[in-house]
PAZALUM-333764 format. One record per residue (C-alpha): residue in one letter; z, y, x; residue number from 1. Coordinates in Angstrom, 3 decimals, decimal comma. Example, Ala and Ser with C-alpha at 12.3 -4.5 7.8 and 13.67 -1.06 7.14 Angstrom:
REM residues 2
+------+----------+----------+----------+-----+
! code !        Z !        Y !        X ! pos !
+------+----------+----------+----------+-----+
!    a !    7,800 !   -4,500 !   12,300 !   1 !
!    s !    7,140 !   -1,060 !   13,670 !   2 !
+------+----------+----------+----------+-----+
***
This chain:
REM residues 309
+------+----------+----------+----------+-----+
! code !        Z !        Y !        X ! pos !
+------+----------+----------+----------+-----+
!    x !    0,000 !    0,000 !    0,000 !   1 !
!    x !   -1,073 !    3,260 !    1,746 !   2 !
!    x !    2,083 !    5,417 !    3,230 !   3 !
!    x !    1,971 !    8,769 !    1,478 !   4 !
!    x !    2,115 !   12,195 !    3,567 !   5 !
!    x !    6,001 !   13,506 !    3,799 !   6 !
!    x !    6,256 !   16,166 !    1,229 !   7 !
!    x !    7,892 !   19,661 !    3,065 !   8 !
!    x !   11,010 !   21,248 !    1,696 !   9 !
!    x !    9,434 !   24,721 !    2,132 !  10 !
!    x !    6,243 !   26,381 !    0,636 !  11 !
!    x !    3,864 !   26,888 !    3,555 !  12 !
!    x !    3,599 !   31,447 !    3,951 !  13 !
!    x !    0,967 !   32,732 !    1,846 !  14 !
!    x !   -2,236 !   33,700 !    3,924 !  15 !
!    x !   -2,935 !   37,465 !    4,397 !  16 !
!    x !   -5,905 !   39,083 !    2,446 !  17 !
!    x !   -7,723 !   40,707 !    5,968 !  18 !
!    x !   -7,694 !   36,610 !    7,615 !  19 !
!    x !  -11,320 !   36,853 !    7,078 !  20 !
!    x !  -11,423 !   40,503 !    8,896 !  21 !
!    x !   -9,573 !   39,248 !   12,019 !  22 !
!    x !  -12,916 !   40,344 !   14,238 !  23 !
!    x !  -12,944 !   43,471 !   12,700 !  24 !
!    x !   -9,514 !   44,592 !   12,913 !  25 !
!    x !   -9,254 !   43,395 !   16,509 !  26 !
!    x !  -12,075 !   46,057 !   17,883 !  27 !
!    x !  -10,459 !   48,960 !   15,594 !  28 !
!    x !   -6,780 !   47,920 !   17,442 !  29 !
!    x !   -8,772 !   47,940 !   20,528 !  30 !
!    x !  -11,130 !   50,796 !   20,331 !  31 !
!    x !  -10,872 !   51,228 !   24,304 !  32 !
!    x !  -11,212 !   48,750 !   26,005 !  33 !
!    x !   -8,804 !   47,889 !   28,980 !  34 !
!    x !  -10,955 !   48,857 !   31,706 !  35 !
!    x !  -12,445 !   52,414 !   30,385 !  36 !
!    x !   -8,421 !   53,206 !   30,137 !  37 !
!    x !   -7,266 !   52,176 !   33,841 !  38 !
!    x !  -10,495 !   54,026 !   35,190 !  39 !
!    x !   -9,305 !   57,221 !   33,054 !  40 !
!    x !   -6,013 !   56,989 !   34,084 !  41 !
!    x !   -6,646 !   56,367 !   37,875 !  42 !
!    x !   -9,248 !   59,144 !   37,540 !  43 !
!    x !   -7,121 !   61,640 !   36,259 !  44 !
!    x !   -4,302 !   60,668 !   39,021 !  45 !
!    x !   -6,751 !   61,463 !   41,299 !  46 !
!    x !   -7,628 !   64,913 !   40,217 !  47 !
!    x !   -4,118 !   65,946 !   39,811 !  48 !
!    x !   -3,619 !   65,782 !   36,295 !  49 !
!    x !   -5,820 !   69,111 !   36,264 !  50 !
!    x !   -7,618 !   70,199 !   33,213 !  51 !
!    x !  -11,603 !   70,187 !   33,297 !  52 !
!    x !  -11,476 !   73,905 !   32,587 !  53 !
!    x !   -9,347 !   75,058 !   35,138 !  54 !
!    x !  -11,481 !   72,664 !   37,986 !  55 !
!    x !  -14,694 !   74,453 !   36,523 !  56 !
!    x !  -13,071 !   78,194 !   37,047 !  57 !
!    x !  -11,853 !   77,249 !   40,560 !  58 !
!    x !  -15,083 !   75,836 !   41,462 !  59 !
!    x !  -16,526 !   79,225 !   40,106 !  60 !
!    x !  -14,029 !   81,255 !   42,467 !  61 !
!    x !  -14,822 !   79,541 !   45,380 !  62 !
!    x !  -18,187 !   80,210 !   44,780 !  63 !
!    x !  -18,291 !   83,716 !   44,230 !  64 !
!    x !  -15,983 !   84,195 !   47,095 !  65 !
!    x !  -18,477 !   82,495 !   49,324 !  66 !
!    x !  -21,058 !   84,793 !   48,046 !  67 !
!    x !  -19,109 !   87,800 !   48,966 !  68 !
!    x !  -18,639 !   86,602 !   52,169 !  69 !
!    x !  -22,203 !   86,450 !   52,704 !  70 !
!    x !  -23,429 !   89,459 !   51,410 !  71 !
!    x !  -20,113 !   91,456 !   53,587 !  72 !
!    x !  -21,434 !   89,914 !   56,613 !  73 !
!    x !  -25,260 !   90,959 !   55,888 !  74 !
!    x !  -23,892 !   94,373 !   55,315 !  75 !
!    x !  -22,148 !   94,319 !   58,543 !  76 !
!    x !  -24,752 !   92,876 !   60,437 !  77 !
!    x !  -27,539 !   96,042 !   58,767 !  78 !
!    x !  -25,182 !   98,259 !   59,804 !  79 !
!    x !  -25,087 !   97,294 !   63,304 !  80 !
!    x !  -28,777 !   97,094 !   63,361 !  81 !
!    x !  -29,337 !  100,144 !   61,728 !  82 !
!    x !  -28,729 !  102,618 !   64,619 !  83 !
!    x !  -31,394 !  100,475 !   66,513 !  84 !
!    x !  -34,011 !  100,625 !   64,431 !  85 !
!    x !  -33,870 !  104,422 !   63,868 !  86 !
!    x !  -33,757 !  104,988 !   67,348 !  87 !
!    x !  -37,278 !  103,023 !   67,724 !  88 !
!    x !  -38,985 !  104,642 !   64,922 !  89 !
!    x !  -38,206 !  108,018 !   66,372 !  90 !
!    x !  -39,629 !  106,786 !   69,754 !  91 !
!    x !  -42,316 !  105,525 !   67,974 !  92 !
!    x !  -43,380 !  108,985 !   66,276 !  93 !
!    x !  -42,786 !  110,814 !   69,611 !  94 !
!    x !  -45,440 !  108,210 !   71,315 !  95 !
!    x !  -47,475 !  109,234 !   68,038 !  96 !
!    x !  -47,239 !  113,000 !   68,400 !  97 !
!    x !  -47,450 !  112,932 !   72,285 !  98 !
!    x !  -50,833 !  110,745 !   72,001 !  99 !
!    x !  -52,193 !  112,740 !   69,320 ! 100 !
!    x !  -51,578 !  115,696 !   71,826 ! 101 !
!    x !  -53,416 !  114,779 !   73,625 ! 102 !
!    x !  -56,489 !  113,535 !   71,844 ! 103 !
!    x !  -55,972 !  117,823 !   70,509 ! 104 !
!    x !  -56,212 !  118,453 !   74,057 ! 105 !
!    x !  -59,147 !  116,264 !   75,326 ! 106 !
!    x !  -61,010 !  117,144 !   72,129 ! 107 !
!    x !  -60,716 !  121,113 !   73,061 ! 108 !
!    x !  -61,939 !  120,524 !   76,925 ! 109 !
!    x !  -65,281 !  118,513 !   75,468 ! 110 !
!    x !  -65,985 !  121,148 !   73,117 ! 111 !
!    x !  -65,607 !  123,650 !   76,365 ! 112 !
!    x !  -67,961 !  121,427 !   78,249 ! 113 !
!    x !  -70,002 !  120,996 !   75,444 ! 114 !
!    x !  -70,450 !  124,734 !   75,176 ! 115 !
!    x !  -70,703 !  125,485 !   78,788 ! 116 !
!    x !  -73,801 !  122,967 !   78,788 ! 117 !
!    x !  -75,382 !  124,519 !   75,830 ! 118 !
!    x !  -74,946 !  127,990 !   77,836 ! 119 !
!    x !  -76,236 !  126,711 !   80,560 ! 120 !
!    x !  -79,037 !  125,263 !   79,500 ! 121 !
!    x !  -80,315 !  128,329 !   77,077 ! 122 !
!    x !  -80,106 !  130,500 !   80,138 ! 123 !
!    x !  -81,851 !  128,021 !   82,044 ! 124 !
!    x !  -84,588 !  128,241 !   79,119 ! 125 !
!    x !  -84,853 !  132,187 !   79,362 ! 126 !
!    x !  -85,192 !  131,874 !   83,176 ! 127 !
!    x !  -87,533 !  129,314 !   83,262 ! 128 !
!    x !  -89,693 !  129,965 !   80,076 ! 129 !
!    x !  -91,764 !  132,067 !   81,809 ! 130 !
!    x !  -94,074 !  134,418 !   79,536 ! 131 !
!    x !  -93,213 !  132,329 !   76,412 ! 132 !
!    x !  -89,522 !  131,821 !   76,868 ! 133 !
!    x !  -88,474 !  133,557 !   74,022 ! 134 !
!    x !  -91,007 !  131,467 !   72,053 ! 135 !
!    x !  -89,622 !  128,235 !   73,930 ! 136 !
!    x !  -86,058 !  129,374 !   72,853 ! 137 !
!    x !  -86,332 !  129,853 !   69,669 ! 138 !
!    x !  -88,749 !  126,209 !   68,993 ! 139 !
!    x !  -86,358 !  124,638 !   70,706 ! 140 !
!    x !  -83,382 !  126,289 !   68,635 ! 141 !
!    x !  -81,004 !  127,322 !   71,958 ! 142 !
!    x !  -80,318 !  130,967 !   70,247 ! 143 !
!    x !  -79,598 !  132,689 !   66,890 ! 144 !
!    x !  -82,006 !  133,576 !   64,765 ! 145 !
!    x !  -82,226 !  136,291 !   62,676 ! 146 !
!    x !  -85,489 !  137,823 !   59,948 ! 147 !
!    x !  -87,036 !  137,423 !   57,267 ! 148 !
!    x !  -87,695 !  134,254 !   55,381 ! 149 !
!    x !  -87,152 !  132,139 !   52,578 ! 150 !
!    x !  -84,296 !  130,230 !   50,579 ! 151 !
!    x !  -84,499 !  126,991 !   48,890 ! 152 !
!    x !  -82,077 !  125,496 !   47,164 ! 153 !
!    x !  -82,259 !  121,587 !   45,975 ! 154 !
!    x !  -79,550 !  119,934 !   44,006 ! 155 !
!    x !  -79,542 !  116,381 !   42,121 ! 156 !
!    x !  -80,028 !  116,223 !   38,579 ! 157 !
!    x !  -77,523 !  116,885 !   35,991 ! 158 !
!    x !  -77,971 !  113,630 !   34,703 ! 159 !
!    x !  -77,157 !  111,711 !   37,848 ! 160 !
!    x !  -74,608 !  108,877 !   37,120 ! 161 !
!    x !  -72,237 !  109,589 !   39,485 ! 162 !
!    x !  -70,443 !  106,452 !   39,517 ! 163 !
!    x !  -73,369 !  104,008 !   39,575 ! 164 !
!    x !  -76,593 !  103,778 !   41,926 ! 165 !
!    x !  -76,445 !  101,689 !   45,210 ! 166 !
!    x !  -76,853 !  103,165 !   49,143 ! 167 !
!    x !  -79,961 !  106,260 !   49,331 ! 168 !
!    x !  -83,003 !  104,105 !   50,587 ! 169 !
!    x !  -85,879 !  105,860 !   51,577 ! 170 !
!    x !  -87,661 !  105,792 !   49,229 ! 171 !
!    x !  -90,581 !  108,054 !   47,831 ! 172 !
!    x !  -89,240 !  108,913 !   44,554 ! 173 !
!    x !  -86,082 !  109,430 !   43,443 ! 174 !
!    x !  -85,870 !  107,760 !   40,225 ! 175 !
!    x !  -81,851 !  108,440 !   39,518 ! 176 !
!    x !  -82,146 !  112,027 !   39,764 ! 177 !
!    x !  -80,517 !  112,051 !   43,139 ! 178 !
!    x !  -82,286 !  113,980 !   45,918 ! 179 !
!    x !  -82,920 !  111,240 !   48,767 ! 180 !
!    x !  -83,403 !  111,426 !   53,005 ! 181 !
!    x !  -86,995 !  110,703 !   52,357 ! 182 !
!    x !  -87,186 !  114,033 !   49,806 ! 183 !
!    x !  -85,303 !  116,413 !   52,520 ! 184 !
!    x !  -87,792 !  114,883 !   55,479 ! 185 !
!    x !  -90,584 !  115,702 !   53,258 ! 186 !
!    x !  -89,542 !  119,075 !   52,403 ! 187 !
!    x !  -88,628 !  120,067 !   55,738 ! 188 !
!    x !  -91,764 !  119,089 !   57,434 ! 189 !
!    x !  -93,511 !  120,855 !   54,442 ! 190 !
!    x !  -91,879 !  123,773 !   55,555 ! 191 !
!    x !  -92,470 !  123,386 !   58,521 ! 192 !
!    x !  -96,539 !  123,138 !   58,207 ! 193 !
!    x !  -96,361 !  126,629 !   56,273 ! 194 !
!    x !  -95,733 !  128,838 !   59,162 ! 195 !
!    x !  -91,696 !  128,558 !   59,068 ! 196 !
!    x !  -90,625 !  129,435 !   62,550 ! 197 !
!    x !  -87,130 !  128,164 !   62,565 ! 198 !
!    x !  -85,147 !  125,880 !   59,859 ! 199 !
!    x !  -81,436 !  125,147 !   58,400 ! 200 !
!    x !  -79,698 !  122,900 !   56,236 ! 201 !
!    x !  -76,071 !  123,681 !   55,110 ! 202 !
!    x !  -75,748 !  125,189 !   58,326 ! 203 !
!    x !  -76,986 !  122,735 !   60,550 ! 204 !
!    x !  -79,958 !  124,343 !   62,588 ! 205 !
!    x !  -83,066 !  121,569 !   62,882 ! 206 !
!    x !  -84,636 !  120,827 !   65,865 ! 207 !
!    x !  -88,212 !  119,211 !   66,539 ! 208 !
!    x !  -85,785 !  116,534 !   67,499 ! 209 !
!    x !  -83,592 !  116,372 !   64,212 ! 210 !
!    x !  -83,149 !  113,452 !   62,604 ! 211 !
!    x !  -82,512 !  113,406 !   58,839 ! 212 !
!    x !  -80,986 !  110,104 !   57,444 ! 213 !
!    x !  -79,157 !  108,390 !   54,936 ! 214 !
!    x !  -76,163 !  106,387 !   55,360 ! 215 !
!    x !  -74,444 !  105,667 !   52,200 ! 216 !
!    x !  -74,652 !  108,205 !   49,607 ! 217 !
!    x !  -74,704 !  110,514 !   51,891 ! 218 !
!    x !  -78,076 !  112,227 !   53,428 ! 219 !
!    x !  -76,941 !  113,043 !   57,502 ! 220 !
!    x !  -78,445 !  115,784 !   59,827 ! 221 !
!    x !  -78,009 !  114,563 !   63,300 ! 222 !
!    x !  -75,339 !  112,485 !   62,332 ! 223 !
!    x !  -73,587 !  115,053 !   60,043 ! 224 !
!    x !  -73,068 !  113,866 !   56,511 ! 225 !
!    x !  -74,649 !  116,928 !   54,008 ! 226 !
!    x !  -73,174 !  117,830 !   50,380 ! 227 !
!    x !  -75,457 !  118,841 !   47,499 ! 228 !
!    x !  -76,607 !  121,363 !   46,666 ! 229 !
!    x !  -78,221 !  121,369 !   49,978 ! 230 !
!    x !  -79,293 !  125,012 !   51,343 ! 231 !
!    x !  -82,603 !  125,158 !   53,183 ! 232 !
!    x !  -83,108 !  128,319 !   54,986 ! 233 !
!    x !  -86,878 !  129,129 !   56,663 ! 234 !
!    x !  -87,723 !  132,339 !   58,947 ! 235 !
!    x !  -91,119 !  133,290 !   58,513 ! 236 !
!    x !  -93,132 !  135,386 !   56,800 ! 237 !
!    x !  -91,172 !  135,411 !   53,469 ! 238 !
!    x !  -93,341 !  135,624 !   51,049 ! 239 !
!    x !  -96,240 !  134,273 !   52,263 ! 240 !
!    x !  -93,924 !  131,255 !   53,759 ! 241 !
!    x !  -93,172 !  130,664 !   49,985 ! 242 !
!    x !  -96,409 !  131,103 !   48,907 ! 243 !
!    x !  -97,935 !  128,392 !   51,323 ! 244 !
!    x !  -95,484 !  125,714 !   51,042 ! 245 !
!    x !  -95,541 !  125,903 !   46,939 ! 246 !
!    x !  -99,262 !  125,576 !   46,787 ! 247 !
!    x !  -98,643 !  122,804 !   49,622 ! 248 !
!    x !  -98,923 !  118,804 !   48,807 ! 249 !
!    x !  -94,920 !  118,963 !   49,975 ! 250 !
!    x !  -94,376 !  121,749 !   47,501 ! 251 !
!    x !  -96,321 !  119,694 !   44,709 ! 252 !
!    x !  -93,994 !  116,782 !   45,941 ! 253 !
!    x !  -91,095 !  119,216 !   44,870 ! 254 !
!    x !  -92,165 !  120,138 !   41,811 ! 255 !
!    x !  -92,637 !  116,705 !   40,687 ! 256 !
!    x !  -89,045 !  115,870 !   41,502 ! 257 !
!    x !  -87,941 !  118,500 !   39,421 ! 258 !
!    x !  -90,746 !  117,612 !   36,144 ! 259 !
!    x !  -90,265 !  113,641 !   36,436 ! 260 !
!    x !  -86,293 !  113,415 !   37,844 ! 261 !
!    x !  -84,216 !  116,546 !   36,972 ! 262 !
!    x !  -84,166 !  117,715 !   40,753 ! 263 !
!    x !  -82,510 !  120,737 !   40,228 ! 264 !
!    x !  -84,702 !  123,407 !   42,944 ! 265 !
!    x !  -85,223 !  127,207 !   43,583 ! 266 !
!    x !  -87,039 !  129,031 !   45,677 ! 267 !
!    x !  -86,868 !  132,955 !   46,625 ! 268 !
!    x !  -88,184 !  134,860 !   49,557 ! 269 !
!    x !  -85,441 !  137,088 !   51,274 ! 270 !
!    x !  -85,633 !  139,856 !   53,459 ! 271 !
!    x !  -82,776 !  138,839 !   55,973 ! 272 !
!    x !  -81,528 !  135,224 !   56,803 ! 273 !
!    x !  -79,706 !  134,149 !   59,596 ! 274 !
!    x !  -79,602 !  130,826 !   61,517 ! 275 !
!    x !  -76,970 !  129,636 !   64,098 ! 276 !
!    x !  -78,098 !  128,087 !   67,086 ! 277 !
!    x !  -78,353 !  124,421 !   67,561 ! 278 !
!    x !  -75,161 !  122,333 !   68,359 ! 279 !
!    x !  -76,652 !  120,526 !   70,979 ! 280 !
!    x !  -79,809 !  120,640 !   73,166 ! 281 !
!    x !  -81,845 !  118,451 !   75,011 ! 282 !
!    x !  -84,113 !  119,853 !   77,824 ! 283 !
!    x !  -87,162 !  118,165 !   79,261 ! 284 !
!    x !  -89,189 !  119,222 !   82,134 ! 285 !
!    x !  -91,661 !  117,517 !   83,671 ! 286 !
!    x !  -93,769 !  118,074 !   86,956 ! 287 !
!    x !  -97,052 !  116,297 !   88,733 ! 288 !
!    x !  -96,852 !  113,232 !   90,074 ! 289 !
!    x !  -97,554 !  113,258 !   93,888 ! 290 !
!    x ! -101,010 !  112,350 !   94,890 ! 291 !
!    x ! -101,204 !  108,587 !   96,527 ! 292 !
!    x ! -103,635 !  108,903 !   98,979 ! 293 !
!    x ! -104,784 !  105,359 !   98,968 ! 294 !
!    x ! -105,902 !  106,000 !   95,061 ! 295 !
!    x ! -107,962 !  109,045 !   95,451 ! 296 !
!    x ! -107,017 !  111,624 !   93,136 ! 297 !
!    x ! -105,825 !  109,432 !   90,480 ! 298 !
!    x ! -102,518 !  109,445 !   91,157 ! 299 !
!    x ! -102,641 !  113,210 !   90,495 ! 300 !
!    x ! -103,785 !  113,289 !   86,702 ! 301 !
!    x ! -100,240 !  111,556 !   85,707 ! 302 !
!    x !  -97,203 !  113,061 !   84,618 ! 303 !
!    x !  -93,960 !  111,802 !   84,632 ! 304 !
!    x !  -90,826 !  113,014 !   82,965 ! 305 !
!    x !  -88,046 !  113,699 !   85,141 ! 306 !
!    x !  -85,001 !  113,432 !   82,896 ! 307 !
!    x !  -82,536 !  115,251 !   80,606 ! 308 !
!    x !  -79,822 !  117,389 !   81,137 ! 309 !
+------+----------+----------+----------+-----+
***
């Protein structure tokens, strides 16, 4: 006959409602877990027990304190240097001023020499000219010259674009209204072939060695930039002078400019005008060559220059 289980004296303890939640209920008992809390604690042993706040504003002191420290030394250091540098820049502008000095001062003794040749060499042309040295001087443009004549005055157009148009070329026509090189050679030598006897621009007194040229936009007389208008001044026979070079193929040339482009020009015969002398002068003389007697009297027929002074 089976044995039946012993019956207990006590009721066994009524199970709790959460059993079933045991997982749940451990991790909210637990929400830390053991090691997150020892490395907190250890951490915070470390650090003194110091709040995060207060670590942040002494890390901010130090650093501004370092900063200062920098910027005090800089300060000191400029200071120093300051004296230094102030002492070189005023040597330097003393080397400046002594040097330009004397550029002043070199400049001044050419333009002595410069006219002491050009003295020289118009008396040598009044000595030497013979019968026709006054005609020599004055075609060679060594003295002032003073009579009658004409005035002509050329200008660019009023509708030149000032800001646009590339270098002056030499070119026949000006076709922006702007008075070119090639127009102020043309006029000149017009001038010129009507019986003017000596000729200025602006000033500058021409030569039969004058260059006229452009560089730029600017139109140069030996090498001396001009500014429009531009002043032509002729001695000769004023009103015949004007006369001849209107009804010339150079005057025509003119008075195209001024029908097709705009060139503004005038021209009036005047009783007086004056013209300095040329700048600068270049004299040429020339003599026989020496016979060769072994050639005959070929060797006699050439000329040779001897040089410039």
């Amino acid at each position: 006959m089976p044995q039946q289980p012993p019956v207990r004296s006590t009721p066994s303890p009524p199970r709790r409602p959460d059993a079933s939640m045991s997982l749940l209920n451990n991790v909210m008992d637990h929400s830390l877990d053991d090691g997150y809390a020892e490395a907190a604690a250890r951490r915070a042993a470390e650090d003194g027990g110091l709040p995060r706040t207060l670590r942040a504003k002494l890390g901010l002191a130090a650093g501004l304190v370092l900063a200062a420290l920098v910027v005090t030394v800089g300060a000191a250091e400029a200071r120093i240097d300051a004296p230094v540098v102030a002492k070189e820049r005023e040597e330097l502008i003393d080397r400046i001023d002594a040097e330009t000095a004397t550029a002043d001062t070199l400049e001044r003794a050419v333009d002595k020499l410069r006219d002491e040749v050009g003295a020289q060499q118009r008396e040598a042309l009044r000595d030497h000219g013979g019968d026709q040295g006054e005609l020599v001087a004055l075609l060679s443009g060594s003295t002032e010259v003073e009579g009658p004549g004409v005035k002509l005055l050329v200008d660019d157009a009023k509708s030149a674009d000032e800001s646009a148009g590339g270098p002056r070329e030499s070119t026949n026509f000006s076709d922006n209204g702007r008075v070119r090189d090639r127009d102020m050679q043309q006029i000149i030598n017009g001038l010129w072939e009507s019986g003017a006897e000596a000729v200025s621009i602006n000033g500058q007194r021409l030569t039969a060695l004058s260059a006229i040229r452009a560089a730029g936009e600017a139109i140069l007389v030996d090498n001396k930039p001009l500014v429009p208008p531009y002043t032509v001044l002729a001695v000769g026979d004023g009103k015949n002078l004007s006369t001849a070079f209107q009804d010339s193929a150079d005057g025509q040339y003119l008075h195209s400019l001024q029908e097709n482009f705009g060139v503004r020009t005038s021209i009036s015969d005047q009783e007086t005008v004056r013209l300095p002398a040329a700048p600068s002068l270049i004299v040429r003389t020339a003599e026989p060559k020496a016979a060769d007697p072994g050639k005959g009297d070929g060797g006699a027929a050439a000329d040779t220059e001897k040089g410039t002074s």
